[in-house]
N, C-alpha and C positions, 0 to 999 in steps of 0.2 A: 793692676793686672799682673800676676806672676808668668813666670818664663814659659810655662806649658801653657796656663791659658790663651797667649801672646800666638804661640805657634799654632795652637790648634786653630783659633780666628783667621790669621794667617792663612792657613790652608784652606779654612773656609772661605775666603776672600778669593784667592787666586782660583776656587773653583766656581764660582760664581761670575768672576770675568769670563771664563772658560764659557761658563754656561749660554750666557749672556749673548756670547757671541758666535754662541752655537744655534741659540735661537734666532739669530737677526741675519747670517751668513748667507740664508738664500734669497732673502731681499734684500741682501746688497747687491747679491748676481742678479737678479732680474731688473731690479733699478738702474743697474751702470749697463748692463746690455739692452734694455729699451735707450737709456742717455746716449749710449754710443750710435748706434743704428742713428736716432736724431740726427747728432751733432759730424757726422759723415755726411749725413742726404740732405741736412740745413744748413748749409755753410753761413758763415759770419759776412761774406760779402753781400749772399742776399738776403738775409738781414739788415745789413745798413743801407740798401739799397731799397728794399720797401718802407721800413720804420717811418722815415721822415721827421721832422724835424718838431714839431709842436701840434698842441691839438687831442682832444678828444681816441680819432682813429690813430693818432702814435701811441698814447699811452695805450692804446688797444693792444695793437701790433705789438708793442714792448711787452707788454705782460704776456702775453700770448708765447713770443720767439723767448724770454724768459723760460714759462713753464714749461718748453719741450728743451730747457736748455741743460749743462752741468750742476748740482748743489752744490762741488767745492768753491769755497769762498774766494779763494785764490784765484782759482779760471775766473770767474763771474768780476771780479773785482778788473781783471785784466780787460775781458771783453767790452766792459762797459765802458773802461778807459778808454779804448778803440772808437767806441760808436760816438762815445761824446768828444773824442777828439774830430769825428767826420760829420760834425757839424749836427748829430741830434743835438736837441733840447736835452737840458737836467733834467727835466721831469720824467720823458723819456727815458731819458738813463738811468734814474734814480728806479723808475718801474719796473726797468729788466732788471736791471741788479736785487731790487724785494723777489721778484717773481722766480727768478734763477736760484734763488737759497729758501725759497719758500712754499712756489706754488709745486716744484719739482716731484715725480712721481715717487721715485725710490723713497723719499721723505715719508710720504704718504705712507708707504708700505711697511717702512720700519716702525713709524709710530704707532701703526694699526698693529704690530706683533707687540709692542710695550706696554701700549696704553688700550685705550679704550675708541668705540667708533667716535664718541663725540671730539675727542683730540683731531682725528683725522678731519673730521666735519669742521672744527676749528682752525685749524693748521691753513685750510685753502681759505675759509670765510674770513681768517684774519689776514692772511696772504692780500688779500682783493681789502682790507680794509686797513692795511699798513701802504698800500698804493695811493687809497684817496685820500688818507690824512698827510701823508708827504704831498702830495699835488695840490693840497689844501694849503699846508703852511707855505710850500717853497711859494707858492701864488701869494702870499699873504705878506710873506716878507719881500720876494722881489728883490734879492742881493743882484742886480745886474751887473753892477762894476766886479763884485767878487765872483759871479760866473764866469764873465769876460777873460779876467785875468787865471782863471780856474783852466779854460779852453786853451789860451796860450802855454801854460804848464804843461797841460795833456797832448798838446802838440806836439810839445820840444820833446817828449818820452816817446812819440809815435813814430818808431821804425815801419812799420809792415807797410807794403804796397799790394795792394788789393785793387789794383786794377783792372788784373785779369779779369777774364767770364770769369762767373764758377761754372763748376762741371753739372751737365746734367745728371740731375739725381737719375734719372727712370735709366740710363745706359750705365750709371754707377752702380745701380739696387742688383742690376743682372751681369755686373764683372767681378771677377775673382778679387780684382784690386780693390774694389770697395769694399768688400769684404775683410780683405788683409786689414783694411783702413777702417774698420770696423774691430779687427781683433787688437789692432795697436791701441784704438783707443780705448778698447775697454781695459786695457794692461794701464793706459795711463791713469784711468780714473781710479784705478787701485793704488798704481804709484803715485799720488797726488794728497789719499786719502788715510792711508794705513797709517801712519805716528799720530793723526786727530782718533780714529780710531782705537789705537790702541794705545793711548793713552785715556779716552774717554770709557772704554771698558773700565780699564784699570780702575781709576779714580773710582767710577761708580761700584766695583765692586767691594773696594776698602771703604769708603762709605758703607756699602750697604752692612758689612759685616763690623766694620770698628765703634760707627757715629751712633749714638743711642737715638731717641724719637728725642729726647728730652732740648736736644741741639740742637735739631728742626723746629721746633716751637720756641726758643727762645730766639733763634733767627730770622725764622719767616712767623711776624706777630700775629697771632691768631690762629697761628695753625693748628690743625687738630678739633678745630670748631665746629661745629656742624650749620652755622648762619655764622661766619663771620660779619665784623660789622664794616660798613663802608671803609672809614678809614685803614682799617686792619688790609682790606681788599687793596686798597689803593697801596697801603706802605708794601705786600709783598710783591705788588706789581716793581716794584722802586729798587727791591732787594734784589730780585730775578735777573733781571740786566747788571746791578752793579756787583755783584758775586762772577755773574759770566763774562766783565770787562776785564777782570784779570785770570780769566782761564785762556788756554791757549787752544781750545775744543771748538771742531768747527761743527758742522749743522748736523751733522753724520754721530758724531760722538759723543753730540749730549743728548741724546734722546734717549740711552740706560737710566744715565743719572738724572733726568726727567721724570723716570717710572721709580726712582728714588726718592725723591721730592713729594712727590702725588703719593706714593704708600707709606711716607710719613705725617703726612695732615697737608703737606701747603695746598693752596684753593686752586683751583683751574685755573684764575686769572694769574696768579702767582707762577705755577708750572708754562701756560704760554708765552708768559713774559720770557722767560728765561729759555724757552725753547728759539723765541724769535730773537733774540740775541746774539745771534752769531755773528752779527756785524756791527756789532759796539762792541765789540773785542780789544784788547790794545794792540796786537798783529795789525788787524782789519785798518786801526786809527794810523796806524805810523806809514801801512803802504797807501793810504789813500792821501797820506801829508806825501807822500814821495812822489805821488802821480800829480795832485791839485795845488800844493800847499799848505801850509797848517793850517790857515786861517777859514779855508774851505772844508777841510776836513773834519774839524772841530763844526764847523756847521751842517754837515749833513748826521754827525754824531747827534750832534743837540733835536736836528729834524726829528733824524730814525727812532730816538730813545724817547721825545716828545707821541711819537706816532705809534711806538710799540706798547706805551702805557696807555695810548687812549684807546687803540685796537683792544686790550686785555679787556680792561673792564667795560667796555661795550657790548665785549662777547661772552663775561662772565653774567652779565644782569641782564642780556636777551637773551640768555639759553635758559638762565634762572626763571623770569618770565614762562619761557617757549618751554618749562618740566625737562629741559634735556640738560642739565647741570650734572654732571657726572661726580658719586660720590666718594669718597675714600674712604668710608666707613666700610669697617670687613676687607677690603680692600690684600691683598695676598703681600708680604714681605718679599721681594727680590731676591732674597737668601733663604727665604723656604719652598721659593720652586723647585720641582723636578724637575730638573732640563733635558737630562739622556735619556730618553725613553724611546721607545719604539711608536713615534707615530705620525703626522704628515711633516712635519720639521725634520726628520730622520730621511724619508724619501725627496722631499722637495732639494734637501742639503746635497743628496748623492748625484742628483740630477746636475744640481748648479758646480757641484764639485768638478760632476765631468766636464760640462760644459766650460767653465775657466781651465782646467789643465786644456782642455782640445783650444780654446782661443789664446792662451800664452804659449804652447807651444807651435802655433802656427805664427804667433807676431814674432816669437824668436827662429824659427827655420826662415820665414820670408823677412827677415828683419831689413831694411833698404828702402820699404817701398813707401813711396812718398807722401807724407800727412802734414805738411807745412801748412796749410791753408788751417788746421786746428794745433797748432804751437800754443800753448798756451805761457804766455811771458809772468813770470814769478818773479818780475823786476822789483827789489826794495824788499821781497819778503826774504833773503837769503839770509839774517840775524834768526829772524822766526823761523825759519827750516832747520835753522841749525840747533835751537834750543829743542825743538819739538824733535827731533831725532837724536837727541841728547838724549830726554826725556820717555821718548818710547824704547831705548836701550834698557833705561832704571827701568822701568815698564815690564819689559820682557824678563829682566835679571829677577824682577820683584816674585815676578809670574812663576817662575823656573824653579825657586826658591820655598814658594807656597806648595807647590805640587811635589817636588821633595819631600819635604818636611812629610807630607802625608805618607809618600811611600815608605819611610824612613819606620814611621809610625804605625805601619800596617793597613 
C-alpha cells in the first residue's frame, strides 16, 4: 500500500469510527438512562436480601436483578463479588453476573442498530441459555472445597456494610435527590464505559477499512460459506472467545466489530460466540483471580467458555431448524454505509444529546449528593484502566489524525 493510499483508508477508517458511533450514540443514551433509573430504585441491598442463597427461585431472582442491572463488566463483576460474598450461592452469582452482561437492555438495543432482529432474539435466548449450562456444569462438577475457599477470598475483599434499610424506592422516584442519583449515575455509566467504547469503535473501524474479507476466512474457517459444515461451526465458535480473550473490549464495544465479523462471512454461531465473550477476557480473568483466587477464576473461565460454545451452536442449529438463521449473503460492508443523513438516528441523537448535557450538567451543579449505596469498587482492575486509557488516548490521537488528513485533502 503506498503512502496516499495508507492516508486515504486512514481517513476512511476514522470516519467510519465516527460513523459507527453516531449510529449507536442514542442507544447508549437510552440504555444507560433506563440502567440508571434501575440501579437507583433497585438497590444492591435488596437484591441480596431477596436473591437467597440456592435453588431454582435464586437463579430466578438472579437473572431477573441481573437484567435490570449495569452491562459494564467491571460493576457486574463487583456486585456479584458482593452477593457471593453475603452468602449467595455460585450459581446464583454466576447467574447475575451472565445476566448483567447479557440479558441487559441497552445491549439489546445496540445490537438491534448493528446487526439484525435475530442477533437480538439471540443475544437474550442465549443469555437464558449460557445460565442453564453454567448451573448445569457448576452442579456437575461440584468444586465445594474451591467455592468455600472462593467465599473466604470474597470475604476478606468485602468492605461495604449494607446494613442499612434501603431507601424506598416510591418516596425516592418523587424526590429531587433520586433524581440527582439518577443523573450521577448515568454520568457514571459513561464514565465506566467510554475507553471500552472507544477503543471498540476504533479497532472496528481500522478493521473494517484495512482487514480484507480474505483475513476473515482464513481466521474464522468456513467463513463465507453459505452451510457451513459442523466442524467449521464448532472451530469458529472456539475462535470467537479466544480472539476476544486478549482484547480489552467490554460488552458495549464489541458489538461494531460484531457487525464486522457477520459482513465478512463468520456464521451467527461464530459472531455470538464472540459477542458473549466479554467475560473470558484477560481483564475479566485477572480481577476475578484478585476477588476468588486463580484456581477459581480459571474455573468459572473454563465453565463460562465451556457454556458460551455450547449456547452458540445450540442457537445456531435451532434457528437453522426454526428458518430464522440470519444471512450474510448481500449483507452491506461497515464502510459503505451512509451514516450522516437526515433521518430518525439524526432526531433520536439530538434528543439524547440533550438529554445527557441536561443530566451531566445537573450531576455536576448538584455534585455532593450522596450515591454510595451504588459505588461501584474497580478493586484489581486499576493495571486494566490504566492500559485501556492508554489505549483510548492512541484511539482518540488515531481518530484526530484520520479526520485531518481528509480535511488537509479536501
Amino acid at each position: 500500500m503506498n503512502p496516499t493510499s495508507f492516508m486515504e483508508t486512514w481517513h476512511q477508517a476514522a470516519v467510519t469510527t465516527l460513523g459507527l458511533f453516531w449510529m449507536a450514540f442514542w442507544a447508549f443514551g437510552l440504555g444507560y438512562m433506563i440502567s440508571s433509573m434501575i440501579q437507583v430504585f433497585v438497590t444492591q441491598e435488596r437484591m441480596q436480601r431477596t436473591m437467597g442463597h440456592a435453588g431454582a427461585k435464586s437463579v430466578g431472582l438472579a437473572t431477573f436483578f441481573g437484567f435490570i442491572s449495569s452491562s459494564c463488566s467491571f460493576a457486574a463483576l463487583s456486585t456479584t463479588r458482593a452477593l457471593f460474598a453475603k452468602k449467595a450461592g455460585i450459581i446464583p452469582s454466576l447467574a447475575f453476573l451472565l445476566a448483567s452482561t447479557n440479558l441487559v437492555i441497552e445491549l439489546g438495543i445496540v445490537i438491534a442498530v448493528f446487526l439484525s432482529w435475530q442477533f437480538v432474539v439471540g443475544e437474550y435466548v442465549g443469555g437464558l441459555l449460557l445460565i442453564l449450562f453454567t448451573w448445569i456444569l457448576v452442579k456437575i462438577t461440584n468444586p465445594k472445597k474451591l467455592i468455600e475457599k472462593a467465599r473466604e477470598n470474597a470475604q476478606s475483599k468485602q468492605q461495604d456494610s449494607d446494613d442499612d434499610d434501603p431507601p424506598d424506592w416510591k418516596q425516592l422516584i418523587r424526590s429531587a435527590q433520586g433524581w440527582r442519583q439518577v443523573a450521577q449515575q448515568y454520568a457514571m455509566e459513561w464514565q465506566m464505559v467510554w475507553k471500552d467504547v472507544t477503543i471498540g469503535f476504533t479497532v472496528a473501524g481500522i478493521i473494517a477499512a484495512f482487514v480484507p474479507k480474505e483475513f476473515f476466512q482464513a481466521l474464522f474457517i468456513g467463513s463465507g460459506s453459505e452451510d457451513p459444515l459442523f466442524w467449521e461451526v464448532l472451530a469458529q465458535t472456539l475462535i470467537g472467545p479466544l480472539a476476544a480473550f486478549f482484547t480489552f473490549i467490554g460488552s458495549m464495544g464489541n458489538i461494531p466489530l460484531a457487525a464486522v465479523l457477520f459482513g465478512n462471512g463468520v456464521s451467527f454461531a461464530g459472531v455470538m460466540a464472540f459477542i458473549f465473550s466479554d467475560l473470558v477476557v484477560l481483564p475479566v480473568l485477572r480481577i476475578n483471580a484478585s476477588y476468588y483466587g486463580w484456581k477459581m477464576a480459571l474455573y468459572i473461565l473454563l465453565v463460562m467458555l465451556a457454556a458460551i460454545v455450547g449456547s452458540a451452536i445450540l442457537m445456531h442449529y435451532g434457528f437453522a431448524l426454526a428458518g430464522m438463521l440470519p444471512s450474510n449473503e448481500g449483507v452491506q460492508q461497515v464502510s459503505d454505509r451512509e451514516f450522516f443523513k437526515v433521518d430518525y438516528t439524526l432526531f433520536l441523537n439530538l434528543i439524547f444529546i440533550a438529554i445527557s448535557a441536561g443530566f451531566l450538567y445537573w450531576q455536576a451543579r448538584k455534585s455532593g449528593g450522596g450515591h454510595e449505596h451504588h459505588h461501584h469498587d474497580h478493586s484489581g482492575s486499576s493495571l486494566s484502566d490504566k492500559v485501556l486509557f492508554g489505549l483510548a488516548i492512541v484511539a482518540g490521537i488515531w481518530l484526530a489524525g484520520g479526520l485531518l488528513l481528509g480535511w488537509i485533502s479536501g
